[in-house]
C-alpha positions, 0 to 999 in steps of 0.5 A: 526756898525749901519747905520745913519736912512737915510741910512736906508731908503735909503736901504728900498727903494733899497730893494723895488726896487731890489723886483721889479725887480725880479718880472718883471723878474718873471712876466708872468712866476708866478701869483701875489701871487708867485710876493707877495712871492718876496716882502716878502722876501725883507720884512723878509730881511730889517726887520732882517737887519734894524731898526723898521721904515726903516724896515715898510717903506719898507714893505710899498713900497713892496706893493705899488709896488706890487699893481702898477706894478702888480696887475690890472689894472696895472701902478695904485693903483686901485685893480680889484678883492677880490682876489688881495685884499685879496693878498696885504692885507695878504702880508702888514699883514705878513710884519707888523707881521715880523717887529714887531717880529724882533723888539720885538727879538732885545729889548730882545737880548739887555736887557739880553746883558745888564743885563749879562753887568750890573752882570758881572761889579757887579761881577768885584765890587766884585772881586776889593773890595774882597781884604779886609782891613780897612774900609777906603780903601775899600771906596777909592778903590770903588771911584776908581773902580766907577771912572774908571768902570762909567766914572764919578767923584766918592765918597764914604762917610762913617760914621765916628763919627758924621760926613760924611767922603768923599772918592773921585775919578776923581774930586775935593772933593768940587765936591761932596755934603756932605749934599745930601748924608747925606739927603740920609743916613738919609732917605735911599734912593736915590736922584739927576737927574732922581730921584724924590728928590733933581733932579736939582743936577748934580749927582746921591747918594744912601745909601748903604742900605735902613736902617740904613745905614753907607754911601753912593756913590755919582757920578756926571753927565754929563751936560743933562744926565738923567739916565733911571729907568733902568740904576738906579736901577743898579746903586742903585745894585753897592751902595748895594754891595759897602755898603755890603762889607765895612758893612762887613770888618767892622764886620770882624774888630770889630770880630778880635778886639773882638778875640785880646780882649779875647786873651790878656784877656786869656793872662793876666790872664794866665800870672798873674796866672802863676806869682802868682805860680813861685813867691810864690816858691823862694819868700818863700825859700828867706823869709825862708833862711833869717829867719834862718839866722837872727834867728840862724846865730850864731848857724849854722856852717860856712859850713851852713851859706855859703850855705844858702848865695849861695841859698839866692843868686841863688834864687835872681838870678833866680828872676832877670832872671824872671823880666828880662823875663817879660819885655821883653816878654811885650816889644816885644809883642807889635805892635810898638817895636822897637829893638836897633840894631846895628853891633854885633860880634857873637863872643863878644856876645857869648863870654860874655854870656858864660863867665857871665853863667859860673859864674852862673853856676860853676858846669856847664861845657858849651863849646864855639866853633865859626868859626873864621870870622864870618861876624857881625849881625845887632842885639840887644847884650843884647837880644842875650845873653838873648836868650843865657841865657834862653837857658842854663838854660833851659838846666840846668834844663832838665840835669843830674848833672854835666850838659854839654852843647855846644854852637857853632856858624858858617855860614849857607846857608841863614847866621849865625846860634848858636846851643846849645845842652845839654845831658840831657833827650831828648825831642820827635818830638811833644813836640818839636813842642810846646815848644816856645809856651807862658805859657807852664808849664813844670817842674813848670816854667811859660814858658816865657823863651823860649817864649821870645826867639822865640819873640827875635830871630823873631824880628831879622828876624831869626828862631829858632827851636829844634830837639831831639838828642842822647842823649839831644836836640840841639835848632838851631838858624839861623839869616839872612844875607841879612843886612850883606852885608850893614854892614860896614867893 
């Protein structure tokens, strides 16, 4: 802690005065120059220890006193002699050097404590806004960081459309003045006390940049303060870099939107490519079996004309399982769907899409074995058993006819899981780790069907996976249990 400059003084004089004493205690035994040596270490001591002025101020009394008390003739400030006034002259010399040395040391030790200050509260900046996200939360995050770091009611006023959006902290939006800052966006620098423009303004605003900036940051001042140059072009670092990280997000959003766009382009494109391939295949057979049928119904056989209907009927059935497929990939791939949840029975879900895929498939032979007591499912039924209904067909198609497929259900650890395995060919570990992935053809198909169970079952805060067996494959899926509790008995 520093003490009051009268304090200071009063040191000086004490330093002179304890100098003095040392000297007549010395006297006789040193000549005036060993007496000088004295008083300078009393010079080099209140130099160290004081400010610059108390600091002169005693060098001055030491050798004042040197000069009355010891030099002669003594108890005057008369000098007899060249060689006393060379002494005195060197000793006020010396004294003068010192000060001024051990002032020049302490302006620079405060300047670099400042500037390692300024960069570490520069780095702190950083550090509060690397956090990301949108633009606007990086601005009320600087206002906030601003407020708190600078001590004063903060703004940041980003440019959104044709107007200036403020985002503050520590005072009323009024506070703050649009048009200022927007004077400092339109000429890129900046403006208030202690700057060459608008100085009558109670507040300090810099653009983010001196070209073509998209914001600025205001504060407010305390009544009568005046920022140094100094403190200014500090001031105008933590606007640059507060501009440089919302400039940043900025770039950072329109690159993902420029991402999304391509993706949902590629998306489309590959979606509407694989469409025009699976449709053309059962739209022909339909177009096909519907032509021989009101060309040659008479002529064909009853066994023949059955088996026409049961293709026609299969191929309208798998288009319908195609359209039902598309939907709801559509449906679930956007940000905001919501699911229809309520209370299910495993049991009843399972139950009801076996029974319906039996019907489907009567050469198939599909086993159903589910733990009694299994706790309810907050889940959408119909998206369940569509899941369900992708599975099995999925393994129809990759199994040897007749085809066997199990399904069981039963308690996990973390809640409920459904296993369905077929004894077909099998799949390895690498195709096992792309075969939810959209679009993936395989044998023909467009690939949605797993796909979307993949969508369903993580937008019931499930997972679902699939691992080679011997022989076939089994698809897991494990749903959470942690809204069963909830769950009304």
């Amino acid at each position: 802690m520093r003490l009051s400059r009268p304090h200071q003084y009063g040191i000086a004089a004490l330093a002179a005065a304890a100098a003095t004493l040392a000297s007549t205690a010395l006297d006789g035994h040193m000549s005036v120059a060993g007496l000088a040596l004295v008083y300078l270490l009393a010079v080099v001591a209140t130099a160290v220890a004081l400010d610059r002025g108390p600091g002169l101020a005693a060098s001055l009394l030491c050798v004042s006193a040197l000069n009355f008390f010891f030099v002669p003739p003594r108890y005057s400030f008369e000098i007899d002699g060249a060689e006393y006034w060379w002494t005195l002259a060197v000793l006020l010399a010396l004294s003068t050097w010192i000060n001024a040395l051990v002032a020049s040391l302490r302006t620079r030790r405060a300047r670099a404590e400042e500037a390692t200050a300024q960069a570490a509260q520069l780095h702190a900046l950083s550090e509060a806004l690397a956090g990301g996200g949108s633009a606007p939360k990086l601005a009320l995050e600087a206002a906030q960081w601003l407020h708190r770091e600078i001590g004063h009611g903060a703004a940041v006023f980003l440019h959104e459309g044709d107007a200036l959006r403020a985002f503050v902290a520590g005072a009323d939006a009024s506070s703050f003045q649009a048009s200022a800052a927007q004077w400092a966006v339109d000429h890129g620098r900046p403006l208030g006390r202690g700057c060459d423009d608008w100085s009558d303004l109670p507040l300090w605003c810099a653009p983010f940049a001196r070209h073509a900036p998209r914001g600025a940051v205001q504060w407010l001042l305390h009544p009568g303060a005046r920022p140094s140059r100094e403190l200014q072009q500090h001031w105008l670092a933590i606007a640059r870099q507060v501009g440089l990280a919302i400039d940043r997000e900025r770039a950072a959003q329109v690159a993902r939107d420029a991402v999304a766009a391509a993706q949902a382009e590629t998306a489309r494109n590959t979606l509407l490519a694989s469409l025009s391939h699976d449709l053309r295949t059962p739209l022909a057979a339909l177009m096909g079996t519907a032509s021989t049928l009101r060309t040659q119904a008479a002529q064909l056989p009853p066994a023949q004309r059955d088996q026409l209907l049961a293709n026609l009927e299969d191929e309208s059935r798998d288009l319908t399982a195609m359209a039902d497929n598309i939907l709801q990939l559509a449906r679930l791939s956007q940000p905001q769907a919501q699911l229809r949840r309520q209370w299910e029975s495993v049991e009843e879900v399972l139950g009801t899409a076996v029974a319906r895929l039996r019907n489907r498939w009567p050469g198939v032979r599909i086993q159903l074995r589910v733990t009694p007591g299994l706790p309810p499912v907050d889940a959408e039924a119909a998206l369940l058993a569509q899941v369900i209904a992708n599975l099995v067909d999925n393994a129809v198609r990759h199994s040897p006819a007749p085809a066997r497929i199990e399904v069981t259900a039963g308690r996990s650890r973390d809640g409920v899981f459904i296993a369905l395995r077929d004894h077909g060919e099998g799949i390895s570990e690498a195709a096992a780790a792309t075969l939810f992935e959209p679009y993936r053809r395989d044998g023909g198909a467009a690939g949605l069907g797993l796909a979307i169970c993949k969508l369903v079952v993580e937008a019931h805060g499930g997972r679902i996976a699939a691992r080679p067996c011997d022989p076939g494959t089994e698809f897991r899926i494990d749903l959470p249990a942690r809204e069963m509790e909830a769950a009304p008995p």
